[in-house]
Every structure is written in C-alpha cells, then in structure tokens.
C-alpha positions as CSV (number, residue, x, y, z in Angstrom):
1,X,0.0,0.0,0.0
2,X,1.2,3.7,-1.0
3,X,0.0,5.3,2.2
4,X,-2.7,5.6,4.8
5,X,-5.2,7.1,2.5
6,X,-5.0,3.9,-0.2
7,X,-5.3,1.4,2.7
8,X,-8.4,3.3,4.0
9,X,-9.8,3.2,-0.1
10,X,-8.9,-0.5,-0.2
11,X,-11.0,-1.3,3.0
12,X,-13.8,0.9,1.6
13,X,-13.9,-0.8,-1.7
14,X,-13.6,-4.4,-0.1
15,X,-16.7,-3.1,2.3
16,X,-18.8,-2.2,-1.1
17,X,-18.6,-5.6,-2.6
18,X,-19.3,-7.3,0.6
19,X,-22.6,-5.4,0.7
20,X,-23.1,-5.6,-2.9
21,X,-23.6,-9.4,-2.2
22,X,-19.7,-10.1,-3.6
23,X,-18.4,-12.0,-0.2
24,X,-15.6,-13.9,-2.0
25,X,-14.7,-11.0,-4.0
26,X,-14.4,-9.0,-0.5
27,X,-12.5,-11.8,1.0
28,X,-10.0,-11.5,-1.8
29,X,-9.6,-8.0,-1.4
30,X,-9.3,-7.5,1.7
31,X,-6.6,-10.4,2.2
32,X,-4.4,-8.1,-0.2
33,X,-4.9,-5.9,1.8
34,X,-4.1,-7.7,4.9
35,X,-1.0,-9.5,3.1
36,X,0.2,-5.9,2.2
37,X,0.0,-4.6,5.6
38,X,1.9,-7.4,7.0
39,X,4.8,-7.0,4.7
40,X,5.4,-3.4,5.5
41,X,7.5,-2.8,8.7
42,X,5.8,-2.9,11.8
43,X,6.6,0.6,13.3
44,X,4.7,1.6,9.5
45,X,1.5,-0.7,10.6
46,X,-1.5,1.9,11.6
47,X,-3.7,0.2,14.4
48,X,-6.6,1.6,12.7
49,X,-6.0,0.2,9.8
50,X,-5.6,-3.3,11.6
51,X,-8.9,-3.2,13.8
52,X,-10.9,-2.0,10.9
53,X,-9.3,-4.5,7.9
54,X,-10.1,-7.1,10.6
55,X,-13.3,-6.4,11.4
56,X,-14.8,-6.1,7.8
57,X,-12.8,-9.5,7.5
58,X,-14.8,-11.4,9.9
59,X,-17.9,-9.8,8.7
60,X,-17.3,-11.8,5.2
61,X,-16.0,-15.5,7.0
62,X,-18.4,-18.4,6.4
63,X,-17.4,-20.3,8.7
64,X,-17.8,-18.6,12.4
65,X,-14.7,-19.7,14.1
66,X,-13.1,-18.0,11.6
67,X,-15.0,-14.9,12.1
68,X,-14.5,-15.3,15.9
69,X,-10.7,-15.3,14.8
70,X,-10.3,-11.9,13.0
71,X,-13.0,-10.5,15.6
72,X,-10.5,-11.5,18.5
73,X,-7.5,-9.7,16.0
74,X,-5.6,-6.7,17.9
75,X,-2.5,-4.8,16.8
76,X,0.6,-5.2,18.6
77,X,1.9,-2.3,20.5
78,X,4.2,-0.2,18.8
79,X,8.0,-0.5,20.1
80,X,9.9,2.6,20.4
C-alpha cells in the first residue's frame, strides 16, 4: 500500500462488494490488503488500519470460528 489514504480506499472498496452481495470477492480483497499490511514494517503498521481491515474481514467469513478469529485480531503495540 502507498499510504494511509489507499489502505483506507482499499478497506472501503472491499466493504462495497461485501454489501453488494460479492463476499468472496471482498474476502480477496481485503486479504491483499491484509497480506500488504503485513509486509510493511511494523513501526509503519497503523492500528486503525488493523482493527478495521479485521473487522470487515470477519464480517465476510463463512465459517464462524473464523470470524471469531479476525473479531479477536488486535494490533501489537508499537515498540519505540
């Protein structure tokens, strides 16, 4: 991800097809969006971002241990 703003656009985009009926599509999205997150350093990682990404996540699990999962999800503090 470029910056804060395109994260926030992903998650928003991710959110439209989920209530546009497109779960998988969603689910896809927003795991690019979760795989991109991880691979930027940690100190880079916004909280927000995290919380949010994971609760639109759970919203679009079929199966509700999975959901449980990214509900549970909470960002790491950040180290100085």
């Amino acid at each position: 991800m470029e910056n804060s703003d395109d994260v926030t656009a992903q998650i928003g985009r991710g959110q439209e097809l989920a209530i546009a009926g497109d779960a998988e599509g969603a689910r896809h999205l927003f795991a690019e969006v979760w795989g991109a997150l991880e691979a930027s350093p940690e100190g880079n990682r916004d909280p927000l971002h995290i919380v949010t990404l994971a609760h639109y996540i759970a919203d679009v699990q079929i199966d509700p241990t999975e959901e449980l999962r990214w509900i549970c999800v909470r960002p790491r503090p950040r180290t100085r």
